[in-house]
ZADO-60172 format. One line per 8 residues: number of its first residue (from 1); their letters; for each residue x, y, z of N, C-alpha, C. Coordinates in nm, 4 decimals. Layout:
BEGIN
NUM> A> X/Y/Z/X/Y/Z/X/Y/Z  ...
This chain:
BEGIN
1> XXXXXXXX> 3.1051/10.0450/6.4731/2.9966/10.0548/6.3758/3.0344/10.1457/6.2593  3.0781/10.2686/6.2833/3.1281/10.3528/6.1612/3.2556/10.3040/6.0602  3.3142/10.1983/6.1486/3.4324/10.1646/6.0595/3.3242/10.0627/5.9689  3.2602/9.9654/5.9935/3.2164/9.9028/5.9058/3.1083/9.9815/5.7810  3.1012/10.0723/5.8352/3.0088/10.1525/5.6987/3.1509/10.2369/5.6171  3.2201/10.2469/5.6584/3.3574/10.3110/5.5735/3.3916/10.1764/5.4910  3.3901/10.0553/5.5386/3.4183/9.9439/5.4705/3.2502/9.8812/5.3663  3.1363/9.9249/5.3799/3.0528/9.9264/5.2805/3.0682/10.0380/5.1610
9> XXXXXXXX> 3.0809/10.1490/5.2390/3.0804/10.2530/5.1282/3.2194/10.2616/5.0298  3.2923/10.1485/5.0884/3.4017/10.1163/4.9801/3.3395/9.9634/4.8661  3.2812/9.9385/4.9165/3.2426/9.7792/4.8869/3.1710/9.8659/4.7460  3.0429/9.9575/4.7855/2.9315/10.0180/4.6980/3.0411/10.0855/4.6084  3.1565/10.1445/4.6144/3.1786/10.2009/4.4908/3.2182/10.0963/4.4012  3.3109/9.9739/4.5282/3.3713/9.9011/4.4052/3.2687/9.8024/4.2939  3.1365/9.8143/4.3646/3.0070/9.7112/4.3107/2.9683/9.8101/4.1791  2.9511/9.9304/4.2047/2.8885/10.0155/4.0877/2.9898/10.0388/4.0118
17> XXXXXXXX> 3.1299/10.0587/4.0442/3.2590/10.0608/3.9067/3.1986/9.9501/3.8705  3.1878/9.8527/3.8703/3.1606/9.6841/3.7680/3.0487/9.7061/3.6928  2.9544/9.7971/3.7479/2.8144/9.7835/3.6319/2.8749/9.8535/3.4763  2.9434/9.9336/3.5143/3.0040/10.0580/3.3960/3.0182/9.9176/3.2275  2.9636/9.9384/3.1287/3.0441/9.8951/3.0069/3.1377/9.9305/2.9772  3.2313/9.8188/2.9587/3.3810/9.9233/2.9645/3.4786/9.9153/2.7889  3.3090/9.8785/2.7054/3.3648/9.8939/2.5414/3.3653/10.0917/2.5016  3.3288/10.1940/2.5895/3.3333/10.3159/2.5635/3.4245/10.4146/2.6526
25> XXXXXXXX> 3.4415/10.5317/2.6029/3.5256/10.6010/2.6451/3.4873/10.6042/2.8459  3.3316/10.6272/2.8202/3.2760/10.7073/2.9148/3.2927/10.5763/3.0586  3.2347/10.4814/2.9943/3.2678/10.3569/3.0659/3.3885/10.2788/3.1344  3.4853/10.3109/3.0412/3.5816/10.2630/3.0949/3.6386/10.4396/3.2195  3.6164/10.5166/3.1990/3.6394/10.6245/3.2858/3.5532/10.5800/3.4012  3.4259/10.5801/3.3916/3.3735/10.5826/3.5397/3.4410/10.4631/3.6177  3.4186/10.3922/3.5341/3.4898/10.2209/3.6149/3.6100/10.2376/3.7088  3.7335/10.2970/3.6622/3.8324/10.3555/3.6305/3.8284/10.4735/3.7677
33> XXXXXXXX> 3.7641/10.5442/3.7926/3.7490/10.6618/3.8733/3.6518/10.6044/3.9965  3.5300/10.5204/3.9562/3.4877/10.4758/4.0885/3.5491/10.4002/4.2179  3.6443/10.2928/4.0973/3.6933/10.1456/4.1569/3.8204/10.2458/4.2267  3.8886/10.3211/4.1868/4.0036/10.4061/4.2832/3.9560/10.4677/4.3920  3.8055/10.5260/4.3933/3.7781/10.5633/4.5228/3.7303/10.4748/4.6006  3.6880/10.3719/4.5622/3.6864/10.2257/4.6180/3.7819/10.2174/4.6883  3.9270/10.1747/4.6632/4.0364/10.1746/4.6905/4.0582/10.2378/4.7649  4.0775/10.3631/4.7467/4.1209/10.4641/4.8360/4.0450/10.4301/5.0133
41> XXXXXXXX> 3.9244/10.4497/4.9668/3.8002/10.4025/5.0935/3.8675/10.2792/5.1420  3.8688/10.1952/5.0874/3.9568/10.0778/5.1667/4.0576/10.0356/5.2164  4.1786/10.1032/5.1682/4.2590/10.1456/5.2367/4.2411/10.2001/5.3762  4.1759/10.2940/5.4154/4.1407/10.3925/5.4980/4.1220/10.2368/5.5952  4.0043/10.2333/5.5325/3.9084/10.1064/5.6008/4.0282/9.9945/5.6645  4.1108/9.9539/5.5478/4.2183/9.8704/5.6012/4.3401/9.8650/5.7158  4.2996/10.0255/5.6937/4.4028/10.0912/5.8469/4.3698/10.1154/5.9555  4.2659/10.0689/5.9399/4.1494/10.1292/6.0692/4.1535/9.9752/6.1025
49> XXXXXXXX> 4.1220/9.8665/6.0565/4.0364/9.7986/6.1528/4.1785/9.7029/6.2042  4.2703/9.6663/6.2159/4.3648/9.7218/6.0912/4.4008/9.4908/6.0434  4.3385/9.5678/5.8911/4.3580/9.4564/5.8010/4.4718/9.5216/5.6990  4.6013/9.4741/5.7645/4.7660/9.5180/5.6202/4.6861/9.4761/5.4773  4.7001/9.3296/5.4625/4.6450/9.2747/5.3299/4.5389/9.3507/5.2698  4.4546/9.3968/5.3262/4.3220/9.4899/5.3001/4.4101/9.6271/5.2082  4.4401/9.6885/5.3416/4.5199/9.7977/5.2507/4.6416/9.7941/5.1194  4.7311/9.7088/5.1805/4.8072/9.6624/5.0975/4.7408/9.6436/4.8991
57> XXXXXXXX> 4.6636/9.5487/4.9218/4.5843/9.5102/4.7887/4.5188/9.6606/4.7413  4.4415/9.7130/4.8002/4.4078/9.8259/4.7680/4.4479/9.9445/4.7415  4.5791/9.9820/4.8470/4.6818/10.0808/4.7871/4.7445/10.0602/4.6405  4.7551/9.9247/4.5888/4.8156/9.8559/4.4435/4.7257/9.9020/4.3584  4.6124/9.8761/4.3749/4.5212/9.8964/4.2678/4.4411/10.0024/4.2761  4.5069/10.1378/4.3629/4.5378/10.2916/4.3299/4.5973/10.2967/4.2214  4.7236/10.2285/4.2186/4.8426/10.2912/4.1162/4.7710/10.1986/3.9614  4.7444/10.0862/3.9979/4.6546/9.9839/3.8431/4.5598/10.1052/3.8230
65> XXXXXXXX> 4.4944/10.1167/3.8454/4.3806/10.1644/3.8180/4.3802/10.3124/3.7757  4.5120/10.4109/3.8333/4.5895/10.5037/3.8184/4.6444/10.5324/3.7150  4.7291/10.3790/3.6767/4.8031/10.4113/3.5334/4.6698/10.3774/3.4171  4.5919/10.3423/3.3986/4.5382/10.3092/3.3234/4.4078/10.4198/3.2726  4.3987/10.5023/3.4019/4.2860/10.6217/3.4135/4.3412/10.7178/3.2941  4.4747/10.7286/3.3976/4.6027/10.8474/3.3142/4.6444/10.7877/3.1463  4.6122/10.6547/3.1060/4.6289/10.6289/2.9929/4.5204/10.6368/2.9242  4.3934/10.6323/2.9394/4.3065/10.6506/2.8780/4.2931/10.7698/2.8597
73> XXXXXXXX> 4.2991/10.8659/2.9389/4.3051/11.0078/2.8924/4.3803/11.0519/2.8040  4.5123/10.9862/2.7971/4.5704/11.0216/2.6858/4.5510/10.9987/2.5506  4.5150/10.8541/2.5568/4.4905/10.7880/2.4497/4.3351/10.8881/2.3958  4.2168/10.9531/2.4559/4.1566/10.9886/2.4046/4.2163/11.1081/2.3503  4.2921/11.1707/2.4423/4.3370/11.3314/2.3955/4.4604/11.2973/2.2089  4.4986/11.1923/2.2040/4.5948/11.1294/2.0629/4.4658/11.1145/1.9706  4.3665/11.0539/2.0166/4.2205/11.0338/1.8816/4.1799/11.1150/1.8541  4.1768/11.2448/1.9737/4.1339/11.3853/1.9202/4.2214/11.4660/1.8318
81> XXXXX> 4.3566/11.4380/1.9026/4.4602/11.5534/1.8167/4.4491/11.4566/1.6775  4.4340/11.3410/1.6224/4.4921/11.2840/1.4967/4.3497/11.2646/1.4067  4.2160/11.2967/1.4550/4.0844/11.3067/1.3542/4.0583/11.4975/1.3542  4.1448/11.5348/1.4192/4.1375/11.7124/1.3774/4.2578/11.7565/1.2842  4.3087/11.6378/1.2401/4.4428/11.6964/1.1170/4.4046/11.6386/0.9682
């Protein structure tokens, strides 16, 4: 029973990352930060019950979702340094 609520409470983050608008800074961050702990949760979830493919897919789209977190941050921290010169 507890493994399947480790596998909802991954489901619920990855459902509420999707509501996020992802035309703004703020939006594409939460999306971005929810859907990885999604991931992360499912993974877990994937090792537990044990579904490879589960984890597998989900450990990947740690690192997607990873590089793109870590690029948006940058990319905001370049709009800041280049409208303060």
């Amino acid at each position: 029973m507890w493994v399947e609520i480790i596998g909802v409470v991954a489901t619920l983050f990855i459902l509420v990352s999707m509501c996020f608008k992802t035309s703004s800074f703020w939006g594409n961050f939460w999306l971005r930060l929810l859907n990885m702990i999604g991931s992360i949760i499912f993974v877990i979830y994937g090792a537990l019950i044990p579904a490879i493919s589960t984890a597998v897919l989900n450990g990947a789209l740690i690192f997607v979702n990873g590089y793109y977190f870590v690029k948006l941050l940058v990319d905001r921290e370049k709009e800041k340094t280049s409208t303060s010169n």
